[in-house]
C-alpha positions in Angstrom: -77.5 -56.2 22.6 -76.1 -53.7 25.0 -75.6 -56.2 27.4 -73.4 -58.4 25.2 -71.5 -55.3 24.1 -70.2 -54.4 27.1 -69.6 -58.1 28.0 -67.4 -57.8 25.3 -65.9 -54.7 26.1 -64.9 -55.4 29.6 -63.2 -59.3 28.2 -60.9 -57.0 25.8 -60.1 -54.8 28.9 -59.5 -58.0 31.2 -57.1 -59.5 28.9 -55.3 -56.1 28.0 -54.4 -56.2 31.6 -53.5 -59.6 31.8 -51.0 -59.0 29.2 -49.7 -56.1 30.8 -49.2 -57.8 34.0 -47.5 -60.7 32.5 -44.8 -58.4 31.2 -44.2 -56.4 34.1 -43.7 -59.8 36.2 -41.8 -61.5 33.7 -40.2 -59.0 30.9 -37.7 -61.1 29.7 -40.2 -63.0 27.7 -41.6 -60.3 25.8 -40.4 -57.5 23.7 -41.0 -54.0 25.1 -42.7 -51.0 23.0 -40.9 -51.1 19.6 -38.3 -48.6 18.9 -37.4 -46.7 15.9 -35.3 -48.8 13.6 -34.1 -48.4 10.0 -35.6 -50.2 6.7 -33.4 -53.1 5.9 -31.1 -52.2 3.1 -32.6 -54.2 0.0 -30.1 -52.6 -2.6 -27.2 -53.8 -4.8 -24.8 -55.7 -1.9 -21.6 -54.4 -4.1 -22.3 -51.3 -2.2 -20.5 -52.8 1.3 -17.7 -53.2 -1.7 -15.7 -49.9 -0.3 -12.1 -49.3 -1.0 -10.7 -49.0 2.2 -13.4 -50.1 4.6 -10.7 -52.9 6.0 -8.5 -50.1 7.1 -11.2 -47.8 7.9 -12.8 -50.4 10.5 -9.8 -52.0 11.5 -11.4 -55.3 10.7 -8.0 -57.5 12.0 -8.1 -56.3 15.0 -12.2 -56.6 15.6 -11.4 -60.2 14.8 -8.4 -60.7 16.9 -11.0 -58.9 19.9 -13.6 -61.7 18.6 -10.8 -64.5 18.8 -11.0 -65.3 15.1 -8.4 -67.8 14.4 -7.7 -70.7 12.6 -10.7 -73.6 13.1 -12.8 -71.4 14.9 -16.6 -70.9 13.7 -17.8 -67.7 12.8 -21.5 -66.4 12.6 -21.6 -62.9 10.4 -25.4 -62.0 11.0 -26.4 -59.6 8.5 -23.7 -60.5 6.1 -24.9 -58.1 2.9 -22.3 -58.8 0.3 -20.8 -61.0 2.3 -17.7 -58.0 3.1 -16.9 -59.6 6.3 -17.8 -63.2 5.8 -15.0 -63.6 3.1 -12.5 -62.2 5.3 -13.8 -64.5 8.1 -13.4 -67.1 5.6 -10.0 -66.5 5.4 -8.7 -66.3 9.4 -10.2 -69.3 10.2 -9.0 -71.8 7.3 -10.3 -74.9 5.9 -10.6 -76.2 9.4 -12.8 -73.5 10.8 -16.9 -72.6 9.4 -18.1 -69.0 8.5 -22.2 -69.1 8.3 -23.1 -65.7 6.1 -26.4 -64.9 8.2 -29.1 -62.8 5.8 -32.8 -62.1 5.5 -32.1 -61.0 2.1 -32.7 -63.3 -1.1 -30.7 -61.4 -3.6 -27.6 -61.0 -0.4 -27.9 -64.8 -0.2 -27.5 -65.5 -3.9 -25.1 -62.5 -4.2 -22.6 -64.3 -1.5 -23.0 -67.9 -3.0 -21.9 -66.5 -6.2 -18.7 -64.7 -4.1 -18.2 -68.4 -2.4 -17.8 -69.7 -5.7 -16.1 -66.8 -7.3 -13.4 -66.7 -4.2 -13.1 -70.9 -3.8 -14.0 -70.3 -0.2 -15.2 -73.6 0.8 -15.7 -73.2 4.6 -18.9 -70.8 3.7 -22.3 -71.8 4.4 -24.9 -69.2 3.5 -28.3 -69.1 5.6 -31.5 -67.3 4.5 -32.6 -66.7 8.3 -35.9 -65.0 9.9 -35.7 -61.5 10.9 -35.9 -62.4 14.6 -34.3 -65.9 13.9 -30.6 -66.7 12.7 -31.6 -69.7 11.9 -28.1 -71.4 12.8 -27.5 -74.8 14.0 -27.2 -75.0 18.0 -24.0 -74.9 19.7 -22.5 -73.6 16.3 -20.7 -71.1 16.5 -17.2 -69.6 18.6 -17.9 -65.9 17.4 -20.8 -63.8 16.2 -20.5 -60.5 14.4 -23.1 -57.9 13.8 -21.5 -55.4 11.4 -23.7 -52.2 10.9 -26.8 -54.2 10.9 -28.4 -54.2 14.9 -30.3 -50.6 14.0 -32.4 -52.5 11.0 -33.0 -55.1 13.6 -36.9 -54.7 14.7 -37.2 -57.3 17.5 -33.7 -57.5 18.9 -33.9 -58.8 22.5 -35.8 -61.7 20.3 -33.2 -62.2 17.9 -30.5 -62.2 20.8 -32.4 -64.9 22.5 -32.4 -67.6 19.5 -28.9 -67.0 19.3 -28.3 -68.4 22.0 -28.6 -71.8 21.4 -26.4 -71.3 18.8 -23.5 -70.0 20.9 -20.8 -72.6 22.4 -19.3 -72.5 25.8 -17.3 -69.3 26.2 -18.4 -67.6 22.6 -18.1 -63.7 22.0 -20.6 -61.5 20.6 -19.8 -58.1 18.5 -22.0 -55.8 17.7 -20.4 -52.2 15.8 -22.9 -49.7 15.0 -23.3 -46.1 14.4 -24.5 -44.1 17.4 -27.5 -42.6 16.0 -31.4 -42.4 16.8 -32.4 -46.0 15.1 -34.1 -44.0 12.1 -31.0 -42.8 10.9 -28.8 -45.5 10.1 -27.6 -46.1 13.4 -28.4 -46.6 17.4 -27.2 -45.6 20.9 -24.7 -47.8 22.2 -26.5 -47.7 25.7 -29.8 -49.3 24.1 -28.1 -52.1 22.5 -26.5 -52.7 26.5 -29.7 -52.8 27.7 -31.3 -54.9 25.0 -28.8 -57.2 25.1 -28.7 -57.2 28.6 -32.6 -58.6 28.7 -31.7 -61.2 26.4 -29.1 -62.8 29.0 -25.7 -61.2 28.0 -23.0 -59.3 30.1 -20.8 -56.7 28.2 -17.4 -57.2 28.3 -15.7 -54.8 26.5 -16.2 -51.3 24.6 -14.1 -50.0 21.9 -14.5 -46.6 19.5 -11.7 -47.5 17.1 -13.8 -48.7 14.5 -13.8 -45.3 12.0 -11.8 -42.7 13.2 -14.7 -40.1 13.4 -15.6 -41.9 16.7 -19.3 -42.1 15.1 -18.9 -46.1 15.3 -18.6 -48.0 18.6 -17.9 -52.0 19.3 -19.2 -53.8 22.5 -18.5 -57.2 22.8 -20.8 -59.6 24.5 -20.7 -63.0 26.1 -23.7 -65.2 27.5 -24.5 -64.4 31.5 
């Protein structure tokens, strides 16, 4: 019995450091040590509602940064009450698609009754994984994650199935609060380097989003 027990023990301790040494010679294939991230918000969507918030995060201008425009398809990845999809909606037209990205029932049925309610007929809501946006490959011109990366618990994962999603030359915006992940928010320099193992280059940095400077855009494209 003995015998078989430490058998047993020294298989576990064999493939413990197997799997070790598979991630120290190829990391980008796994996710590191998990870091602190915030609960999902679950509560009444109407709360993203805020007067003001247009002017407060300078929304035009993150989309004219994102190259929103007319025809263009737009991915908003976290999409809550569907704030930012409507007005997506709007800048790229009839001819353009906005996919409202959530892993949230009640956010899903909250922005199909907005489509509805607001006749925007270029909408198309997705109930996606939380490592998974679940959009169609080669989709999408523009991707924005608006307040949402900190609630995000495997993001290098998440940033990899984008990918496929992503046409030639798209943009990738992530605005967050810098903050500790348990708090609402993350630092700016661990989304880089996330984001950086799942095969993107930063491209630009901006800290006009909220003029208390607590809020910072980066804006990605594929390596």
């Amino acid at each position: 019995m003995r015998t078989r027990s430490r058998r047993a023990l020294f298989l576990s301790l064999a493939l413990l450091l197997s799997a070790v040494a598979g991630w120290a010679q190829n990391p980008s294939t796994a996710e590191p040590p998990k870091r602190a991230t915030s609960p999902p918000y679950t509560g009444d969507p109407s709360i993203f509602e805020s007067p003001g918030r247009d002017h407060r995060l300078h929304i035009d201008r993150v989309m004219d940064i994102l190259g929103i425009a007319s025809g263009k398809r737009v991915a908003d990845i976290g999409a809550g009450s569907g704030w930012f999809t409507a007005r997506a909606a709007r800048r790229v037209g009839p001819s353009g698609i906005v996919y409202a990205v959530d892993i949230n029932p009640e956010a899903i049925r909250y922005i199909d009754r907005r489509v509805r309610s607001e006749s925007l007929i270029n909408v198309k809501t997705i109930l996606s994984k939380p490592d998974d946006p679940m959009l169609p490959k080669t989709a999408v011109d523009a991707v924005l994650l608006l307040k949402t990366y900190h609630e995000v618990a495997n993001p290098v994962a998440l940033l990899e199935h984008l990918r496929s999603a992503l046409r030639s030359g798209a943009r990738l915006g992530i605005i967050d609060r810098d903050g500790n992940g348990t708090n609402h928010g993350v630092s700016q320099n661990i989304v880089i380097e996330e984001a950086a193992r799942a095969g993107y280059k930063l491209i630009g940095t901006y800290d006009f989003v909220k003029d208390d400077g607590m809020d910072y855009f980066l804006l990605f494209t594929v390596v």
